[in-house]
RODO-2510 file (C-alpha; in nm, 4 decimals, decimal comma):
residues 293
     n   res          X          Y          Z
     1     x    -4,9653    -1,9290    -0,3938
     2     x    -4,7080    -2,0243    -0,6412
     3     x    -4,5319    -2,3533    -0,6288
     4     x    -4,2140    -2,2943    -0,3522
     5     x    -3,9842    -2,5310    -0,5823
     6     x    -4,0139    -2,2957    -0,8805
     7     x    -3,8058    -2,0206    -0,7055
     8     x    -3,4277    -1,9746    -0,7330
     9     x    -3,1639    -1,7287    -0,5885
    10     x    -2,9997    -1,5281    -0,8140
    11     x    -2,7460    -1,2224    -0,7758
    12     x    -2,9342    -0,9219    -0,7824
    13     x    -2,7216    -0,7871    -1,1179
    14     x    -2,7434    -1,0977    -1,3506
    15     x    -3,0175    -1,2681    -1,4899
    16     x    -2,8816    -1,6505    -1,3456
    17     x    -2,5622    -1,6862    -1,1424
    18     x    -2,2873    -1,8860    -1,2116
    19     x    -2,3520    -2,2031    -1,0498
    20     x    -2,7113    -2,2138    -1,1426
    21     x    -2,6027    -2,1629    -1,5274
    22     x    -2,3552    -2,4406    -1,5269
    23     x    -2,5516    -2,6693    -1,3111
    24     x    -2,8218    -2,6333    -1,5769
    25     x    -2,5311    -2,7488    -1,7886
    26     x    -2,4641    -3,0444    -1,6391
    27     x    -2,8281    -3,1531    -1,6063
    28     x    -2,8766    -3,0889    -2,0292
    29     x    -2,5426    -3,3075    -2,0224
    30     x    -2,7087    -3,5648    -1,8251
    31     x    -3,0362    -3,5365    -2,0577
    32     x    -2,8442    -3,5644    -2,4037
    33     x    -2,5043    -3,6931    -2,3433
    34     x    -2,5140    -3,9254    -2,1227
    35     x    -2,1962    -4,1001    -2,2595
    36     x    -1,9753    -3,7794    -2,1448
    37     x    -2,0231    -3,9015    -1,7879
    38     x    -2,0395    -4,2704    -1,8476
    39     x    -1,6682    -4,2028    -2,0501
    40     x    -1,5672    -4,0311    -1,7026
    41     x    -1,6877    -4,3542    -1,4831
    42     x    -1,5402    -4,6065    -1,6641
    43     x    -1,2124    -4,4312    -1,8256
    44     x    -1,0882    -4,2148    -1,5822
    45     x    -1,2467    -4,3225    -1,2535
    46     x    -1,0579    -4,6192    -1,2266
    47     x    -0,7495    -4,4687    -1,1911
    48     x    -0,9018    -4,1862    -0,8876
    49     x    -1,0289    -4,5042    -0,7406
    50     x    -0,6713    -4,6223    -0,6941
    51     x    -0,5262    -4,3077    -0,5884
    52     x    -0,8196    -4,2890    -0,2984
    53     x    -0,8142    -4,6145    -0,1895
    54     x    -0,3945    -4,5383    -0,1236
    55     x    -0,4601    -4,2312     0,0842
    56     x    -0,7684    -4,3556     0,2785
    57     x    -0,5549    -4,7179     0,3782
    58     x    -0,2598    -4,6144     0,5741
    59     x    -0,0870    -4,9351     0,4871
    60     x    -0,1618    -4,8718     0,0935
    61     x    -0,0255    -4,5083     0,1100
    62     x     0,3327    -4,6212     0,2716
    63     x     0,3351    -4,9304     0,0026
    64     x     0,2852    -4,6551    -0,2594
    65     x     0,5522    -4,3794    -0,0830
    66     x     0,8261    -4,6805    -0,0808
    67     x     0,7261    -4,7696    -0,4164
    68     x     0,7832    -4,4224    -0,5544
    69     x     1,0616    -4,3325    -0,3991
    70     x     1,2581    -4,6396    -0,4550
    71     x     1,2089    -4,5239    -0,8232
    72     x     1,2132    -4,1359    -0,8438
    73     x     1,4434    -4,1107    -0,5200
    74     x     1,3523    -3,9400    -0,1699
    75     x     1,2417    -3,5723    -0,3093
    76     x     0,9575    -3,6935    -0,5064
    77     x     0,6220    -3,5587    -0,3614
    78     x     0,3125    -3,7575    -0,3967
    79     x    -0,0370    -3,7049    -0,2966
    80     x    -0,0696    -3,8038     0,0554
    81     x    -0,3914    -3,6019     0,1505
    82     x    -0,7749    -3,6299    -0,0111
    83     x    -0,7311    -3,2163    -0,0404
    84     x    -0,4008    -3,3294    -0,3031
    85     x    -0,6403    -3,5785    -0,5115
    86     x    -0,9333    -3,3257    -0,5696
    87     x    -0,7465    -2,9549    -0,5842
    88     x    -0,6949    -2,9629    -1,0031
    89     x    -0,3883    -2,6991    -0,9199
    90     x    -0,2263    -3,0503    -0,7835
    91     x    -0,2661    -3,2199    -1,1685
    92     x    -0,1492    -2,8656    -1,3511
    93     x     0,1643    -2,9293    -1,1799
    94     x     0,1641    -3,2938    -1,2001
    95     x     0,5262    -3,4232    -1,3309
    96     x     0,7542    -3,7499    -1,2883
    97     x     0,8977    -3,5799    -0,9634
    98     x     0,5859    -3,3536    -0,8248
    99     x     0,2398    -3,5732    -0,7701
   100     x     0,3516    -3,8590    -1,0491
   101     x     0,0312    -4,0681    -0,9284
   102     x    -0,1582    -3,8285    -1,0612
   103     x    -0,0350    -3,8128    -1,3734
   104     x    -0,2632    -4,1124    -1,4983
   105     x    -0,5559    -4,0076    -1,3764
   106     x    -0,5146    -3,6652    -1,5243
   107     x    -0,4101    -3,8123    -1,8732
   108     x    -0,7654    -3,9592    -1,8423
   109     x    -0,9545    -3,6193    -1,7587
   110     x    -0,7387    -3,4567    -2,0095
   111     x    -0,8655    -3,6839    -2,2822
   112     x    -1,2227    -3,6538    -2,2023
   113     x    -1,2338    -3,2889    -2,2056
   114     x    -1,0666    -3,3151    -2,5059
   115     x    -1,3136    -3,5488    -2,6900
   116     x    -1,6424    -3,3802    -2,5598
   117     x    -1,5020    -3,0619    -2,6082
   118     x    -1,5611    -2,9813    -2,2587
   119     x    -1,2792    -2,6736    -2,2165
   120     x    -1,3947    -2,4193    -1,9752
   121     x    -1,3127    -2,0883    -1,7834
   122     x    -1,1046    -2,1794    -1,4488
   123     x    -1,1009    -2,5208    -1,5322
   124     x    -1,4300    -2,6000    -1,3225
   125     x    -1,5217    -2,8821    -1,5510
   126     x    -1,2196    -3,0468    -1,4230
   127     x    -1,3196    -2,9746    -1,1058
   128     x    -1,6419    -3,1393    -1,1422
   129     x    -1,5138    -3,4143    -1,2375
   130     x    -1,3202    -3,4588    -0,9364
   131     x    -1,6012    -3,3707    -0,6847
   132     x    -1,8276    -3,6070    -0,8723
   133     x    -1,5922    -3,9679    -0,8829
   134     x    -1,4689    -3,8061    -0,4931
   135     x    -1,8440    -3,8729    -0,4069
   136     x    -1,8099    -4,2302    -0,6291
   137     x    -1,5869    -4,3596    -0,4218
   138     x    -1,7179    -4,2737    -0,0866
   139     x    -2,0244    -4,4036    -0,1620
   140     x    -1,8354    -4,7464    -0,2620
   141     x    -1,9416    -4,9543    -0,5901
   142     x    -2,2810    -4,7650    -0,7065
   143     x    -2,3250    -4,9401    -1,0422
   144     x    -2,6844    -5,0745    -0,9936
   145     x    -2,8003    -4,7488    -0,8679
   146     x    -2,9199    -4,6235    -1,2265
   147     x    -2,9931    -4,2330    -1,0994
   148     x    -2,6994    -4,2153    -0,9580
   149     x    -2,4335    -4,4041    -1,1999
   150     x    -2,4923    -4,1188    -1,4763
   151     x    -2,5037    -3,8226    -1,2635
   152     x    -2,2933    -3,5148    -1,1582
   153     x    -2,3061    -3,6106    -0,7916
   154     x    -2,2626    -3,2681    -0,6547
   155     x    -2,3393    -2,9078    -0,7830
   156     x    -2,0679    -2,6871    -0,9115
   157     x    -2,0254    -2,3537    -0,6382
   158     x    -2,2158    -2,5163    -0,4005
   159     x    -1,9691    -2,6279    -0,0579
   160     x    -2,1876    -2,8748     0,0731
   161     x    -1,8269    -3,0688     0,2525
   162     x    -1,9271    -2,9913     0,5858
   163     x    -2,3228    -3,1655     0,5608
   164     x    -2,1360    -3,4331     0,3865
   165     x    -1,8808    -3,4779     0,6510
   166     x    -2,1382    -3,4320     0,9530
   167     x    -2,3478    -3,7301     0,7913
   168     x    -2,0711    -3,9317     0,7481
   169     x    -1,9808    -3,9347     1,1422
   170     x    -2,3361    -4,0001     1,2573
   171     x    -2,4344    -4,2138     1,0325
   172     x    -2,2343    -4,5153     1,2069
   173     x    -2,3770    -4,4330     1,5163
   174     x    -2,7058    -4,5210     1,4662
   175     x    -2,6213    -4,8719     1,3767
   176     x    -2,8309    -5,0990     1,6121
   177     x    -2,8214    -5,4719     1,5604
   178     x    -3,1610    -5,4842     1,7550
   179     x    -3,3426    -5,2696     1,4895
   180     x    -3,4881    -5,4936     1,2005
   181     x    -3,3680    -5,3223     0,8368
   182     x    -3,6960    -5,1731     0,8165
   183     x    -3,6273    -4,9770     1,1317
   184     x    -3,2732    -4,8895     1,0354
   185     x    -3,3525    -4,7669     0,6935
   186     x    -3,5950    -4,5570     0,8565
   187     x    -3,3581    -4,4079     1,0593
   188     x    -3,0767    -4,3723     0,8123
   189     x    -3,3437    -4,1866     0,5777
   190     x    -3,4429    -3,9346     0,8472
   191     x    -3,1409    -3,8644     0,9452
   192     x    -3,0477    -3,7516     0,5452
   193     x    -3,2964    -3,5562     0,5169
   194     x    -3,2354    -3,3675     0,8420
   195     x    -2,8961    -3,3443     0,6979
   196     x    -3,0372    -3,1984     0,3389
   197     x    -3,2855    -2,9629     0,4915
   198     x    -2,9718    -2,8162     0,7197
   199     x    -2,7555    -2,7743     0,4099
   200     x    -3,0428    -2,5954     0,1882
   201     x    -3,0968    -2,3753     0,5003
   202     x    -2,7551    -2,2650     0,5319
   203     x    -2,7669    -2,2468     0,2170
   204     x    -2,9953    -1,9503     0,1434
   205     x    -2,9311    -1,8041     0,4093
   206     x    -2,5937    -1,7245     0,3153
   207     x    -2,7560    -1,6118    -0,0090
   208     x    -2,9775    -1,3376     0,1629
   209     x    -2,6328    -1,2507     0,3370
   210     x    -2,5019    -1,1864    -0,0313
   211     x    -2,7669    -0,9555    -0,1191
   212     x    -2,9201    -1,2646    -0,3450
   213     x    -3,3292    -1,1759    -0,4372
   214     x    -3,5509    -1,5038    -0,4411
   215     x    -3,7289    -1,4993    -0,8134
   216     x    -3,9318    -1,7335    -1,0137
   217     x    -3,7285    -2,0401    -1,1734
   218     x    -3,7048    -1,9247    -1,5659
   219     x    -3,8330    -2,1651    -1,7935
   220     x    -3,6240    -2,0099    -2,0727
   221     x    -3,3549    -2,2830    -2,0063
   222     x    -3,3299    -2,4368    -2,3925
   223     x    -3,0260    -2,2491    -2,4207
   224     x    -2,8142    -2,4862    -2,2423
   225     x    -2,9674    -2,7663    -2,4227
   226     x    -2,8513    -2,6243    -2,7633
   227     x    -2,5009    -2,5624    -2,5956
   228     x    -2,4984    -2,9365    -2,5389
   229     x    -2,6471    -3,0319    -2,8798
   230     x    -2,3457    -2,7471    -3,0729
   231     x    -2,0621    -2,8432    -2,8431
   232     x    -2,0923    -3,2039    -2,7746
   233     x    -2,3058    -3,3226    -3,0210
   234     x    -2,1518    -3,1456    -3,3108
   235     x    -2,4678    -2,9990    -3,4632
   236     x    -2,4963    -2,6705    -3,6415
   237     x    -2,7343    -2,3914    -3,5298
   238     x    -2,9179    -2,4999    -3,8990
   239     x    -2,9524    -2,8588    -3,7740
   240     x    -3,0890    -2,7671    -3,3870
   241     x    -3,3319    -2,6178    -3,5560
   242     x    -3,4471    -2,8605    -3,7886
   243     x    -3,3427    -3,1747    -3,5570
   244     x    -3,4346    -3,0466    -3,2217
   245     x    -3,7080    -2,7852    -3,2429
   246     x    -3,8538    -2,9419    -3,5609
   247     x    -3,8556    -2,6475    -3,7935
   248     x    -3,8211    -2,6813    -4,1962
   249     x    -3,6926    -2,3865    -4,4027
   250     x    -3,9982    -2,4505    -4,6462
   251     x    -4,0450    -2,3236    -5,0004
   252     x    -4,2202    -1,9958    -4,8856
   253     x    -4,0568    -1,6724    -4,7939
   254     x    -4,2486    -1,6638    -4,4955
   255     x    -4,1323    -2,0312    -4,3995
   256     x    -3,7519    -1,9338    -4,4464
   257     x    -3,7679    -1,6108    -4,2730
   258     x    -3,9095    -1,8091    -3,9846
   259     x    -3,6690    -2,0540    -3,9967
   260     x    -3,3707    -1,8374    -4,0031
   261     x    -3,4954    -1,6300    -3,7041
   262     x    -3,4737    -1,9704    -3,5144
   263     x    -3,1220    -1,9979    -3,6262
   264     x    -3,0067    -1,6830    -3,5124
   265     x    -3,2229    -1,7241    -3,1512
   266     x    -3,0109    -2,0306    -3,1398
   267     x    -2,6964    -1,8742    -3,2084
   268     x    -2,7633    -1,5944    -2,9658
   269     x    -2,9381    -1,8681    -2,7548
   270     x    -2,5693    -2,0746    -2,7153
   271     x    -2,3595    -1,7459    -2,6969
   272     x    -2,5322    -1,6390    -2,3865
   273     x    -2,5020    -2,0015    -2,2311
   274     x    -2,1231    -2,0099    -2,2904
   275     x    -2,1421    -1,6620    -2,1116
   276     x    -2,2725    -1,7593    -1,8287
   277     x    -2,1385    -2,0967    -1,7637
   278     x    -1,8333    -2,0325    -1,8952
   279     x    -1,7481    -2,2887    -2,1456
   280     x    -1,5045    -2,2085    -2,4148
   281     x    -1,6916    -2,2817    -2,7477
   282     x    -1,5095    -2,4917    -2,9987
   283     x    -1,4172    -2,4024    -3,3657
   284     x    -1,7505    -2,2740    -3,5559
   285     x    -1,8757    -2,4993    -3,8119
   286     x    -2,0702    -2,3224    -4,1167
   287     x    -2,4165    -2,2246    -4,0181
   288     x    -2,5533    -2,5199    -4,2579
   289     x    -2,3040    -2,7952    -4,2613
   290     x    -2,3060    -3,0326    -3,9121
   291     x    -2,0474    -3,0471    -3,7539
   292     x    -1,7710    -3,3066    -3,7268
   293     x    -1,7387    -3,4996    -3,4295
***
């Protein structure tokens, strides 16, 4: 019987969905460029961590509406609701008179797409971003928890809010100051994973409902990789070849003719990743020459 956790749903017309294709993006980001999301944590997250800590205080959010309007007068609308800090529509509209408290943050997110070259379709990298430092600061100060510090904390298409908020409510209420921290961790561990279990669940089942097949996880996934390596990294399809799969042009005919074929898998390779994750490629470097970053 083959192995349960090398299955995926996919839509019965493409060869990977959407959110499958991009969160394989994420996790090559992860794997090679880790810096993209440690930029994110300690750049721009600072500034979300302000903005969240002012709507989740009641006290901090007037402080902040008196502030502001002392300043921009009584028609200035600021973000008042957690739905205003992570809807990206809120920061495309962000100016000194509509959500100006934003307008930091989003300078921040702005310049990291901008220096990782991380431009995509329907702006969902941006949303990322936001569902990822959301998670950051409801989980508090996570900077000695290594495998999460550097991570995409949730998966791009995938509404897992209402697991998230159900865990969140009963967690508190199995606090018991006669269980020893053994016991309690116990509990609080059993009760995620009920929570996890419920969420996959739901999960594929509104898959099947979508007409989704069940198929064997693809190992062709090096695509996304090389998308990480061209777009991020600045190399050119010559270079991933050479750097990252370890191929030499040679002296021989047979040598070159191998190598270019590599090249132009990779080229097809990244085109087909930018397809389906839809990132907007930056400006082609000459198929020899590596890039600039």
């Amino acid at each position: 019987m083959a192995d349960p956790k090398n299955f995926t749903w996919e839509p019965p017309d493409k060869n990977i969905s959407i959110a499958n294709a991009r969160g394989l993006f994420l996790e090559a980001i992860e794997a090679i460029a880790p810096e993209v999301i440690e930029w994110l944590r300690e750049k721009a997250f600072p500034y979300f961590k302000i903005n969240y800590k002012e709507i989740s205080d009641s006290y901090s959010l007037d402080v902040k509406i008196k502030t502001f309007t002392e300043k921009l007068g009584p028609r200035v609308l600021l973000a008042k609701h957690i739905n205003d800090l992570l809807s990206w529509s809120s920061y495309e509209v962000a100016t000194e008179d509509i959500y100006p408290d934003l307008l930091p943050l989003k300078k921040r997110i702005d310049e990291w797409i901008d220096k990782y070259f991380l431009h995509s379709e329907d702006d969902w990298i941006q949303r990322q971003s936001l569902e990822t430092m959301y998670l950051w600061a409801m989980y508090g100060d996570i900077d000695d928890i290594d495998n999460i510090r550097n991570e995409w904390v949730s998966s791009p298409g995938w509404d897992c809010w209402p697991h998230q908020k159900s865990l969140i409510i009963e967690l508190p209420k199995l606090y018991n100051t006669e269980m020893t921290r053994p016991q309690m961790q116990k509990a609080f561990e059993s009760l995620c994973k009920k929570k996890i279990i419920e969420y996959l669940d739901d999960l594929e089942a509104d898959r099947k409902v979508q007409g989704w097949e069940k198929r064997h996880k693809k190992i062709e996934t090096e695509r996304f990789k090389w998308l990480v390596y061209s777009q991020i990294k600045g190399l050119s399809h010559r270079d991933i070849a050479k750097e990252v799969i370890g191929l030499k042009p040679g002296n021989t005919e047979k040598t070159r003719s191998a190598f270019e074929s590599a090249r132009r898998m990779i080229g097809k390779g990244i085109a087909t990743a930018k397809k389906e994750c839809g990132i907007i490629l930056r400006q082609a470097a000459s198929p020899g020459r590596k890039r600039k970053t």
